[in-house]
C-alpha positions in Angstrom: -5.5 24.5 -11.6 -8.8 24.0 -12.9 -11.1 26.7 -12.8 -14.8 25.6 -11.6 -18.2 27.7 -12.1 -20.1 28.6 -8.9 -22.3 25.1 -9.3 -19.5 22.7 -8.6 -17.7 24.1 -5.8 -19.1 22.8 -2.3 -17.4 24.2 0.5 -16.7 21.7 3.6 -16.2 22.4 7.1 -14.4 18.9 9.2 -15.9 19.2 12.4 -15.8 17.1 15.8 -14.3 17.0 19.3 -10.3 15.6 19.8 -9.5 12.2 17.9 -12.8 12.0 16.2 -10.8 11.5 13.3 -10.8 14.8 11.0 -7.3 15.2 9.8 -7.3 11.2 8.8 -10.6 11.5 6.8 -8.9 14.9 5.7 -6.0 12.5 4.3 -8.0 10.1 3.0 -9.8 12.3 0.9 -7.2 13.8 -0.4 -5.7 10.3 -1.6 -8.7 9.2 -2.6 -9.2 12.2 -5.5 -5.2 11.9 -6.6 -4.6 15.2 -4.8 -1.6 13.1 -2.9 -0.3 9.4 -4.1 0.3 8.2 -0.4 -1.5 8.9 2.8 0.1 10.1 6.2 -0.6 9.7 9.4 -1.4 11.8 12.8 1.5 10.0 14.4 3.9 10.3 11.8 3.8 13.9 11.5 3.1 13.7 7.9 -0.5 15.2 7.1 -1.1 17.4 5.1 -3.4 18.6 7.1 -1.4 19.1 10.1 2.1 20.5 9.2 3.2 22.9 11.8 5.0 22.2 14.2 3.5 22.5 17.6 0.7 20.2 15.8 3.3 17.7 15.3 4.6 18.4 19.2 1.1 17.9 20.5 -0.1 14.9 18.1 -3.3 17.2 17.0 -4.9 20.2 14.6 -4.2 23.4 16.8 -5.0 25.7 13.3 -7.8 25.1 10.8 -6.7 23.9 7.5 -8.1 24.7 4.1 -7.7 22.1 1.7 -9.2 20.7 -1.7 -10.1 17.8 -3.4 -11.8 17.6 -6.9 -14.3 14.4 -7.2 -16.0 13.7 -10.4 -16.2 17.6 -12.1 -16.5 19.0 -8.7 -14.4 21.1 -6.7 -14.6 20.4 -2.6 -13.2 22.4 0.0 -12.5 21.8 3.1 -11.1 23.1 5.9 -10.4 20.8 8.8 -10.7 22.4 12.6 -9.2 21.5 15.6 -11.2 19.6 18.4 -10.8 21.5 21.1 -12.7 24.4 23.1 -9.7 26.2 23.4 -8.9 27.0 19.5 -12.7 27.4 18.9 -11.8 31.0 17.2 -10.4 28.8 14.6 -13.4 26.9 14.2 -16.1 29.7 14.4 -14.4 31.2 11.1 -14.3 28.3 9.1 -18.0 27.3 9.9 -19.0 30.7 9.3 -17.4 30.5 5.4 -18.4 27.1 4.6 -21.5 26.1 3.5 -21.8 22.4 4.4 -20.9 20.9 7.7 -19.0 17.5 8.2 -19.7 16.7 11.7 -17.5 13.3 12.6 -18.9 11.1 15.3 -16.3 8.5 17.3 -18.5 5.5 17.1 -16.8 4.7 20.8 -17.5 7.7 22.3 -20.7 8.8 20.1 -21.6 12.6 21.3 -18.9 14.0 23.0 -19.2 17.1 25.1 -16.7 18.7 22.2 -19.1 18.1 19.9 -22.1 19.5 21.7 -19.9 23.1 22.0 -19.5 23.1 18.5 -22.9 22.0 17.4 -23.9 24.9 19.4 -22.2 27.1 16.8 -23.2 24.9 13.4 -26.8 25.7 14.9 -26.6 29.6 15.2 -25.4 30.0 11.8 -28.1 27.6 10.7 -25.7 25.5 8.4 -26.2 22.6 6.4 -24.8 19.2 8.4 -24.2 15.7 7.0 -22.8 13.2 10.3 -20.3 10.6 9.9 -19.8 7.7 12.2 -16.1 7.4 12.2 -13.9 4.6 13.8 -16.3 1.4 13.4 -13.6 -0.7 12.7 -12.7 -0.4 16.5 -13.1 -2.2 19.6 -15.9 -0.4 21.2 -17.4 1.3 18.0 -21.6 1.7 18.9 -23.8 2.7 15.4 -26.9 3.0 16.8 -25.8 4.3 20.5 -24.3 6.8 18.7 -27.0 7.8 16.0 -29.5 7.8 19.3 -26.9 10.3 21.4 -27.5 12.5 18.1 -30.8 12.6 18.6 -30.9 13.1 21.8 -28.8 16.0 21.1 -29.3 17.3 17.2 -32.9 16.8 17.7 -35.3 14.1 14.9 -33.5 15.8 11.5 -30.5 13.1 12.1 -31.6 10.7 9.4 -29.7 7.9 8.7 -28.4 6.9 4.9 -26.3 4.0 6.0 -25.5 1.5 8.6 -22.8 -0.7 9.1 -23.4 -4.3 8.6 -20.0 -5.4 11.0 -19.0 -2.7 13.6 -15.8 -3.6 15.3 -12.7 -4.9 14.5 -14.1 -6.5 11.0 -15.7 -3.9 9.7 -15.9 -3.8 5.6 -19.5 -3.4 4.6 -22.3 -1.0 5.2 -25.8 -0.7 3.5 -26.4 2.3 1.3 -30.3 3.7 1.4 -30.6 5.9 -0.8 -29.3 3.4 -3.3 -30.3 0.4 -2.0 -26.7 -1.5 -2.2 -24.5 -3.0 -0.2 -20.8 -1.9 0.2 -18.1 -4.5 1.2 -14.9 -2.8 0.8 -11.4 -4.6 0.6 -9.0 -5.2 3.1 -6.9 -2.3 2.5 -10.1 0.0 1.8 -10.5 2.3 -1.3 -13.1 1.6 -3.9 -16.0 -1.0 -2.8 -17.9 -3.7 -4.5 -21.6 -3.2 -5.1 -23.6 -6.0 -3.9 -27.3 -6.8 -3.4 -28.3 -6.5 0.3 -28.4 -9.3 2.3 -31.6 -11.3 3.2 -30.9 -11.0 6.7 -30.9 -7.2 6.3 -33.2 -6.8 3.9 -36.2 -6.2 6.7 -34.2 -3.4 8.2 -32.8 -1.5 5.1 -36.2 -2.0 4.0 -37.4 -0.2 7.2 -35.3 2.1 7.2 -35.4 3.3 3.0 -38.9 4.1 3.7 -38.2 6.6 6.8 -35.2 8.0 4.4 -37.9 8.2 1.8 -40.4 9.8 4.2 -37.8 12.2 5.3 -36.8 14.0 1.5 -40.7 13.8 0.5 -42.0 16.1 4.0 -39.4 18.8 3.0 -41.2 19.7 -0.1 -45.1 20.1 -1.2 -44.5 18.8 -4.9 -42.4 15.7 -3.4 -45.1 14.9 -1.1 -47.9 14.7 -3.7 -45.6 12.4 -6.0 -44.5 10.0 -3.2 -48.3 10.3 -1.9 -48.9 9.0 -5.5 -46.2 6.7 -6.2 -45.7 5.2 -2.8 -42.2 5.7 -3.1 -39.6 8.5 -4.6 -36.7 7.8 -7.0 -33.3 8.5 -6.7 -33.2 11.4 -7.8 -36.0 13.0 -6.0 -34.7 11.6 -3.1 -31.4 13.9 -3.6 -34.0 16.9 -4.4 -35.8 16.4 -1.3 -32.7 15.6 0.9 -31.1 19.0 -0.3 -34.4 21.4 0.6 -34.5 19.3 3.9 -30.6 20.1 4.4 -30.8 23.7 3.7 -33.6 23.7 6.4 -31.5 22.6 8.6 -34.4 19.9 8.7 -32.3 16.5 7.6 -29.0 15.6 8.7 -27.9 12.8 6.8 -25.7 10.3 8.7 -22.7 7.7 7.0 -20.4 5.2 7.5 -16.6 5.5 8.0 -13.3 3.8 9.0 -11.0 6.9 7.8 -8.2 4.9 9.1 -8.5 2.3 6.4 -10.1 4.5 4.0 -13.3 2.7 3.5 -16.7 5.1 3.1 -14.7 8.4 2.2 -15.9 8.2 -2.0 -19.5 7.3 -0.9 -19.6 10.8 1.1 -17.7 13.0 -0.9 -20.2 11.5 -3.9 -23.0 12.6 -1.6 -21.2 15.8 -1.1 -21.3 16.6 -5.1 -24.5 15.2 -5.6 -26.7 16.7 -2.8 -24.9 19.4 -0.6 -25.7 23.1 -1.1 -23.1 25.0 -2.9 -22.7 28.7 -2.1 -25.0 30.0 -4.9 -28.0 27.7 -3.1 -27.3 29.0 0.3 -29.5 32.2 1.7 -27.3 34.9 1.0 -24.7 36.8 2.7 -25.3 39.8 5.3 -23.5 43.4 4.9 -23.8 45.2 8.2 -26.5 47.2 7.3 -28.5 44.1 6.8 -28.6 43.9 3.3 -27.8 40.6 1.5 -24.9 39.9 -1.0 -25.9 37.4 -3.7 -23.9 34.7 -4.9 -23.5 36.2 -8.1 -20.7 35.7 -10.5 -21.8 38.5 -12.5 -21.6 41.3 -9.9 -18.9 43.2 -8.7 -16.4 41.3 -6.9 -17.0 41.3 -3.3 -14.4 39.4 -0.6 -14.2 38.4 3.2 -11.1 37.5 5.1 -11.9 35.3 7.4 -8.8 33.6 8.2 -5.2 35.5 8.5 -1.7 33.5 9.8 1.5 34.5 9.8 3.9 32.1 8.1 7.7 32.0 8.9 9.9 32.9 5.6 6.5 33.4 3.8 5.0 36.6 5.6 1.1 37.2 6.3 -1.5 34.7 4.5 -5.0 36.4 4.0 -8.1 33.2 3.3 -10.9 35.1 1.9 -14.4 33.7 0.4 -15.3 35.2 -3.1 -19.1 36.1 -2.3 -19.7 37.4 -5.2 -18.0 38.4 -8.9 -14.6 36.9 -9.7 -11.2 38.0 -9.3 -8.2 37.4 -11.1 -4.4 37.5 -9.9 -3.4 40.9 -10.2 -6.2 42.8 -8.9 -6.7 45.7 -7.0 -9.6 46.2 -4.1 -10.6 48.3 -1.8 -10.4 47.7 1.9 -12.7 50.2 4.0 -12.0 49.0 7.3 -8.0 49.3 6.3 -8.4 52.3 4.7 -6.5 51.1 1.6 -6.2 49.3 -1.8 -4.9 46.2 -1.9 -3.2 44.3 -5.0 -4.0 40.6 -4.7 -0.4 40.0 -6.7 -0.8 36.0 -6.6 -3.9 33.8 -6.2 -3.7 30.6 -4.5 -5.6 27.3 -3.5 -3.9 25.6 -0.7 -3.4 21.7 1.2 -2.1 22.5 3.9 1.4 24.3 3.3 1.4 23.4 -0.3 -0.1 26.9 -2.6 -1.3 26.1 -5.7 -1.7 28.9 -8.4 -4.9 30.2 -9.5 -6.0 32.4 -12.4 -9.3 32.7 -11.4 -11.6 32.7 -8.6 -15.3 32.7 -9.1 -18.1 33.6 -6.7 -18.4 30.9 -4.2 -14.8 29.6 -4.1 -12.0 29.7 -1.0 -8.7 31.0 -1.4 -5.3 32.9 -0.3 -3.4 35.3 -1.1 0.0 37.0 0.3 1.4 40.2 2.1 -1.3 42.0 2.2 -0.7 45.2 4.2 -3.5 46.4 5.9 -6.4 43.5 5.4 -7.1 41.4 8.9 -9.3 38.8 9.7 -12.8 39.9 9.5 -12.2 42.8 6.4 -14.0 42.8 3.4 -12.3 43.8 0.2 -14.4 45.5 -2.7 -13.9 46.0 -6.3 -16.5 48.8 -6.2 -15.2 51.4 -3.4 -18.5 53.5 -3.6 -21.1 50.5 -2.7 -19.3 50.8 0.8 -20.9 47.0 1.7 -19.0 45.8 4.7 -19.8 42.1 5.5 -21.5 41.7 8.9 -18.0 40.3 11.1 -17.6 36.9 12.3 -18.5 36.9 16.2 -15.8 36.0 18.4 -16.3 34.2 21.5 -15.3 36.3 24.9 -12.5 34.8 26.5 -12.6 32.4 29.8 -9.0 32.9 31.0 -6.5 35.4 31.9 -2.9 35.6 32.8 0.0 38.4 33.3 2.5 38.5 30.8 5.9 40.3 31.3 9.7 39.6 28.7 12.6 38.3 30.8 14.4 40.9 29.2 12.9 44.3 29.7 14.7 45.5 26.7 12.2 43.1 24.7 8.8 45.4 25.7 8.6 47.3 22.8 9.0 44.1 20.6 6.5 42.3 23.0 4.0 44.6 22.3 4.7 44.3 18.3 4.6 40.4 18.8 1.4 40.2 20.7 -0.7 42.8 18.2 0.3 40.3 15.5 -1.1 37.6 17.3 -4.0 39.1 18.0 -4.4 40.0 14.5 -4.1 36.2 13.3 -6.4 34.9 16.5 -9.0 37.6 17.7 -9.8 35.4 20.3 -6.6 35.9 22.0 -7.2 39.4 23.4 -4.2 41.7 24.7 -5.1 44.2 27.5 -2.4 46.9 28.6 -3.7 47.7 31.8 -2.9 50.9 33.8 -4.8 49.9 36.9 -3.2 46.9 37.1 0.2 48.3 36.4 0.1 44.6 33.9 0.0 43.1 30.2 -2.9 40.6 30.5 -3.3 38.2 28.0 -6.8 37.0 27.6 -7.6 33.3 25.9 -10.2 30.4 25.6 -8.4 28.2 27.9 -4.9 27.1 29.4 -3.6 24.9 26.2 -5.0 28.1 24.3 -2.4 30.7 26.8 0.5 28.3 26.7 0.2 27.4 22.5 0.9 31.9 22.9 3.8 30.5 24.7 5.2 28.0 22.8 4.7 30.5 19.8 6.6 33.5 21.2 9.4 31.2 22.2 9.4 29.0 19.1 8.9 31.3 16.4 9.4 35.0 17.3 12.6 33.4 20.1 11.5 36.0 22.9 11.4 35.1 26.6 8.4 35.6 28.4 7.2 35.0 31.9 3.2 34.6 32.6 2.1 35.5 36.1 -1.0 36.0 37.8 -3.5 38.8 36.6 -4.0 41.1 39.4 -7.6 41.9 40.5 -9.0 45.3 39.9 -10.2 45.4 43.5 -12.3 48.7 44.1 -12.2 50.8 47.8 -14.6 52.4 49.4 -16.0 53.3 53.0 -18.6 52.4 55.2 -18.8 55.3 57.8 -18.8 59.0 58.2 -15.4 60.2 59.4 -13.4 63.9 59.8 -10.0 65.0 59.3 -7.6 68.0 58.9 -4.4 68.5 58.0 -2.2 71.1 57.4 0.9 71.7 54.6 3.6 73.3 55.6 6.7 73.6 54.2 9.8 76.5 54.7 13.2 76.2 53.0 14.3 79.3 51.8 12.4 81.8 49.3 8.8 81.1 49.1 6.7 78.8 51.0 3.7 76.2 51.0 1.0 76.2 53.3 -2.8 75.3 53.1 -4.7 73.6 55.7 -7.8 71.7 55.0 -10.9 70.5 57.0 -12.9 68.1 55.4 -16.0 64.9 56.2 -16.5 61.9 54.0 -19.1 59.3 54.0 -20.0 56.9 51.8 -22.0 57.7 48.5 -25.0 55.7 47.2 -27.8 57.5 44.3 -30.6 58.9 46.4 -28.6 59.8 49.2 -30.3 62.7 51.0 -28.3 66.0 51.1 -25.6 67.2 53.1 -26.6 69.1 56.1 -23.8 68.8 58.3 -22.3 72.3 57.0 -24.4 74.5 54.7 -23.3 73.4 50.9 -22.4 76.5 48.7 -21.9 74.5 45.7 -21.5 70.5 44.6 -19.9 68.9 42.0 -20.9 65.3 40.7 -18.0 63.3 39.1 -18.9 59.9 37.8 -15.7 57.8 38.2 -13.7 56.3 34.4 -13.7 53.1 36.9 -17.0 52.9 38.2 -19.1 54.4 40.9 -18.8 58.5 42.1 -17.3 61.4 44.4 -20.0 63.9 44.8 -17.7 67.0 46.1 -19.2 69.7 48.7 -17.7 72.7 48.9 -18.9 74.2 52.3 -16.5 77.0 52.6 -18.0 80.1 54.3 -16.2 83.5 55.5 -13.4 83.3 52.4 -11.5 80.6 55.2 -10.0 79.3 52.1 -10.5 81.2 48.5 -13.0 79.8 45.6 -9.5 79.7 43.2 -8.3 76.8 45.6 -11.0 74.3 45.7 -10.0 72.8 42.7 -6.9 72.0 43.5 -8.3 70.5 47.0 -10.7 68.2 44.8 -7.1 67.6 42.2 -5.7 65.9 45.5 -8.8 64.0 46.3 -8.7 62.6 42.9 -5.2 61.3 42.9 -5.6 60.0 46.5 -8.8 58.0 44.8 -6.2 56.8 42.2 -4.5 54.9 44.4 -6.2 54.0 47.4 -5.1 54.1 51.1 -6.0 50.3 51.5 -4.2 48.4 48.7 -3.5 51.3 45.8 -6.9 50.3 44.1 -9.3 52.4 42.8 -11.9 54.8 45.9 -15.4 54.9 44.3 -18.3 55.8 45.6 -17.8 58.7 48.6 -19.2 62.3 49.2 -16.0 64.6 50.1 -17.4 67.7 52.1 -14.6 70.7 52.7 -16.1 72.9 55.1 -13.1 74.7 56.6 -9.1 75.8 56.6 -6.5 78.3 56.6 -4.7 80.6 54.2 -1.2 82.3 54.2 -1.3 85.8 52.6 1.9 84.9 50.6 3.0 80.9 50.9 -0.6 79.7 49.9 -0.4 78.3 46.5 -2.0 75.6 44.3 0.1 72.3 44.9 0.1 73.5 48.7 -4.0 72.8 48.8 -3.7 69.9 46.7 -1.2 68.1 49.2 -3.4 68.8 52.6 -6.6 68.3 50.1 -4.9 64.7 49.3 -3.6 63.8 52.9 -6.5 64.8 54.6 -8.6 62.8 52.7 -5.9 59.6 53.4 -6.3 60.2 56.5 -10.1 60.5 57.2 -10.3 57.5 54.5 -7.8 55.8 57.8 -10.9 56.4 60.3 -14.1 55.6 58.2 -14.4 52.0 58.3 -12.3 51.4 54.8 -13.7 48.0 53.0 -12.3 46.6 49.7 -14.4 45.8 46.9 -13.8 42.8 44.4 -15.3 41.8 41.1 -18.0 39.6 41.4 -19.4 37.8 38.1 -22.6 35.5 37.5 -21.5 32.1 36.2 -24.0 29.3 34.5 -22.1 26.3 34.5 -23.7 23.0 32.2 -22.5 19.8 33.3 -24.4 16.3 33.2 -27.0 15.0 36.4 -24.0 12.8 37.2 -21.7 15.9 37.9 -23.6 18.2 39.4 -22.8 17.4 42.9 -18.6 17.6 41.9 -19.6 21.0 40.2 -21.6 22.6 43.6 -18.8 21.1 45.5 -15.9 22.7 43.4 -18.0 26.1 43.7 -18.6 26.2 47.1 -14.9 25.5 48.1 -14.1 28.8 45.9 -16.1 31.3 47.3 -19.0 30.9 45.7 -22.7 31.3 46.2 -25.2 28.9 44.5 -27.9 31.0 43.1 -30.1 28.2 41.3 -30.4 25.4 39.0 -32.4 24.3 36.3 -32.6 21.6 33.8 -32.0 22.1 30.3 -32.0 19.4 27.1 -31.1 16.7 30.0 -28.3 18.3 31.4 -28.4 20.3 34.7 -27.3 24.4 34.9 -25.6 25.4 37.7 -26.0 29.6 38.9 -23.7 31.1 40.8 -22.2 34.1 42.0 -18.1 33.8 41.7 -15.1 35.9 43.0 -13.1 37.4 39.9 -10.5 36.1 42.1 -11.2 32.4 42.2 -12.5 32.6 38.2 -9.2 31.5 36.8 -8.4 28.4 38.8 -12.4 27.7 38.7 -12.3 27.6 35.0 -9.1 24.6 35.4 -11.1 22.8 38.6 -14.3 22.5 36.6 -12.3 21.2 33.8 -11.0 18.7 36.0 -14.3 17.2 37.4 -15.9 17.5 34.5 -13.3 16.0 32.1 -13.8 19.0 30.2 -17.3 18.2 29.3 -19.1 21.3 31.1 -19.8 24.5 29.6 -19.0 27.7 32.1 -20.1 31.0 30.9 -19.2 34.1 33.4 -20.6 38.0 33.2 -19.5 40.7 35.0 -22.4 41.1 37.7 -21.1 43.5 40.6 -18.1 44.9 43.2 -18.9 43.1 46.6 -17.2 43.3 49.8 -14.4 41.4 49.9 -14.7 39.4 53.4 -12.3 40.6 56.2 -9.6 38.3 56.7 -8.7 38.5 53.2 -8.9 42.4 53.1 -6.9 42.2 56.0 -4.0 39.7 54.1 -4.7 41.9 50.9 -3.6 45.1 53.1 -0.6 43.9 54.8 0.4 42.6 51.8 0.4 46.4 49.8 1.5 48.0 52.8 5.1 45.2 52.7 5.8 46.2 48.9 5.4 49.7 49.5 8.0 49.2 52.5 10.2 47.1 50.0 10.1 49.8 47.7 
């Protein structure tokens, strides 16, 4: 393997929504550069690119894929990303390492809502972006619909550098801009003829040169005085000027494909040598302390995991970006955030599940390496422990979806647990919760296709048996009136006793509450609630009724009564507990008799004080075309929720409302449905509500069966 210098390594990300075409261009690339001497196809299963399995199930890229190609003296990887929302962990990581992205455009569909959620990501992280038209040898295929949607979307830097001169069925030619020349390619694609433009398209190309040369001469102040002089810019300030405008983020240069029959693929990835930023050009990277790590292949070596993906028979693969120094197989870092050195045994560059060697790998580059212990995704390994730079971590997405998750065979929990840490370690975005509350194991994804891929993966390649079942709701209790009760513990069998009888009030607690007067108040204790809200605790014992040494086992019973609420075994928040009176035995009073009565008498007031259950309540913006809107409101309204607002925003109308926690889960799936997936839904936590009374009502018969059962 050819080692390359920090100049001639250009690092791709292959973006763009479902069928758009990535993992064919991918293919084509590849062929084209004699990295592989015959192309496959999505449908065939035989990619490069795609080459797991449940990718060759589903007929799409479900894992991003680092690859390379090496195109006249320069290295290019690339790492081509799945399509869809729901593996958009995969695709945050890969833009985040790459310096250049390849955003394909169907020319049927031009900006599909897939591509909008990405671009929103390309856009934070302020990268570099050349757009390809793919698919104009088809049917429908649009150029200019589809460079105005990216406008209309990307905003005036979408520049365009060529345009097809037969869209459809007979594509074989577009006209370059930058260098003036007409490409007809042959029948089967691969390398074009060069051809003076046409006279019937000389007008336009003419046109359109000028706006191309107009474009790389505003992005810098020395450009602008020589094209002010010359009229015009050559070539090669044009590549100068397009480069500046790129790293901007002020010029997105837009080409010409037809993947499928490999015709545009050597123009781009010339453009790709030629003009796109390398690593060393790029601003460089942030530590978490804010301080930036060069691209410096004379420093000490400095990597970031970004990617991790454990392989059957092969064990855990680590992709890392060398941001600075170079490393060589063989040697040893530090990892901080494992707490250990590592020894990088082997070096590799990969296609897909091929791993080629490497000896070296310079400052700049993408590569793998195997078994490391204790490096995850988001780790940064150092050849100088002391310098302690951590690299600021990629920012993962929260997730949108939730379900249960329990083995068929409960002899498998243990190895459950083991599976799903290693799944979260490979895809943060797949979160595992072990809930106490909820008495549940709630896995938490992007989507449905991401929850059941966790499926097919447990089954396929770890063979365990699971079930997924609904998440319970972490409903809250509380009450809404004053009440009193007593009770008395007594028990007698043999030896000593248990007796303690307790009087007690509770109300309900809000801040700023004015003080208890009811019974004079020798001394109250605040406790703010591990799940939210308060019990303020009164203890209003005068005479010695019940001695000081007891109350705390009276408020121990309280607290385990609010563990598991009278109503539905939720969580009591939010109450003022007042114990003003009772009665002591000389000899059978004890701790564990007060906390009983303290426990039962506050079920039992709890009974009499208008009990109401809480639920989670969370603010929802929901961005969906004009056309939509009324199918959105509709779908929200029919779910328990309550329309807060709208507003318009880049042509597209967002939705407010306030959602049940409840009704989240299928909302997420209904919206998809309306929307055909072309909506973005974002949800925060907002409040607990009341939940309304025929459904406490169904929510309490329903606790009070199970317990019966059980």
């Amino acid at each position: 393997m050819k080692t390359y210098d920090e100049k001639h390594i250009r690092n791709i990300v292959l973006l763009g929504a479902a069928k758009s075409g990535k993992t064919t261009l991918c293919e084509t690339m590849l062929f084209e550069a004699g990295i592989i001497s015959r192309r496959g196809t999505v449908e065939e299963g035989n990619t490069v690119s795609d080459y797991h399995d449940v990718e060759h199930e589903r007929g799409s890229s479900v894992y991003a894929t680092c690859l390379h190609t090496e195109w006249r003296d320069y290295k290019i990887n690339i790492i081509d990303t799945p399509g869809l929302e729901d593996f958009i962990g995969e695709i945050i990581s890969s833009i985040r390492v790459c310096d250049t992205a390849l955003l394909l455009l169907n020319a049927q569909h031009g900006v599909e809502v897939g591509t909008e959620q990405i671009w929103d990501y390309v856009d934070k992280y302020q990268k570099p972006t050349i757009l390809a038209v793919n698919q104009l040898d088809t049917e429908q295929a649009n150029f200019s619909r589809t460079v105005e949607e990216a406008r209309r979307v990307f905003g005036s830097a979408v520049t365009v550098m060529q345009y097809p001169v037969d869209q459809g069925p007979g594509f074989n030619s577009v006209i370059d801009l930058l260098k003036m020349t007409m490409y007809r390619f042959p029948e089967n694609g691969g390398k074009p003829e060069k051809l003076p433009i046409p006279d019937s398209e000389k007008e336009q190309a003419e046109r359109l040169h000028n706006e191309l040369v107009e474009k790389a001469a505003e992005n810098d102040d020395t450009l602008m005085e020589q094209y002010f002089e010359k009229g015009s810019l050559d070539e090669d300030e044009m590549r100068q000027g397009l480069k500046i405008g790129m790293l901007k983020h002020h010029v997105f240069p837009v080409f010409c494909l037809s993947a499928l029959h490999n015709m545009g693929s050597g123009r781009l990835m010339g453009f790709i040598d030629n003009v796109a930023p390398a690593a060393i050009d790029m601003p460089a990277e942030q530590a978490e302390d804010g301080s930036p790590i060069p691209c410096d292949p004379s420093a000490s070596p400095v990597l970031f995991v970004f990617k991790t993906l454990q392989e059957p028979h092969i064990g855990r693969l680590s992709f890392f970006k060398v941001l600075a120094g170079e490393i060589k197989a063989g040697v040893e870092l530090y990892s901080e955030k494992g707490n250990t050195v590592e020894r990088l045994n082997q070096l590799f560059i990969t296609d897909g599940r091929n791993r080629h060697p490497a000896e070296v790998l310079r400052a700049g580059d993408i590569g793998c390496t195997l078994k490391l212990k204790n490096t995850l995704t988001n780790h940064t390994l150092l050849a100088d422990k002391q310098s302690g730079k951590q690299v600021k971590p990629i920012g993962f997405p929260t997730p949108k979806v939730r379900v249960a998750i329990e083995a068929t065979n409960k002899a498998d929990d243990e190895k459950l647990s083991e599976v799903l840490a290693e799944l979260h370690m490979e895809d943060p975005t797949l979160e595992i919760e072990y809930n106490r509350e909820l008495k549940q194991v709630i896995l938490h994804g992007q989507g449905d296709l991401h929850l059941a891929l966790t499926k097919w993966r447990l089954l396929n390649i770890y063979k365990m048996h699971v079930e997924f079942l609904p998440a319970k709701i972490p409903y809250r209790e509380t009450i809404r009136k004053h009440a009193a009760a007593t009770y008395r513990h007594k028990k007698q069998s043999g030896g000593a006793g248990q007796f303690g009888e307790v009087f007690i009030t509770i109300e309900p607690y809000y801040d700023g509450m004015p003080p208890y007067r009811e019974h004079p108040v020798r001394e109250t204790e605040e406790i703010a609630l591990n799940w939210g809200g308060k019990l303020v605790f009164n203890n209003c014992i005068v005479g010695g009724a019940i001695e000081a040494r007891f109350l705390p086992s009276i408020l121990k019973g309280v607290m385990e009564k609010m563990q598991e609420g009278p109503l539905t075994g939720s969580y009591v928040r939010d109450i003022r507990v007042s114990v003003y009176d009772g009665k002591m035995h000389p000899v059978d009073s004890n701790d564990i008799s007060f906390k009983i009565a303290g426990m039962m008498a506050f079920r039992d007031a709890f009974h009499q004080a208008a009990p109401q259950l809480l639920e989670p309540v969370f603010d929802i913006d929901i961005t969906a075309a004009d056309t939509m809107a009324g199918d959105v409101m509709s779908e929200l309204q029919s779910r328990r929720s309550i329309i807060t607002g709208m507003d318009s925003q880049n042509g597209y109308q967002v939705i407010k409302a306030r959602t049940p926690q409840a009704e989240l889960d299928k909302l997420y799936a209904a919206l998809r449905n309306v929307t055909q997936g072309k909506a973005k839904i974002k949800a925060v936590f907002a409040e607990y509500a009341p939940v309304p009374p025929e459904l406490q009502k169904k929510l309490s018969e329903e606790y009070k069966g199970a317990e019966l059962v059980a």
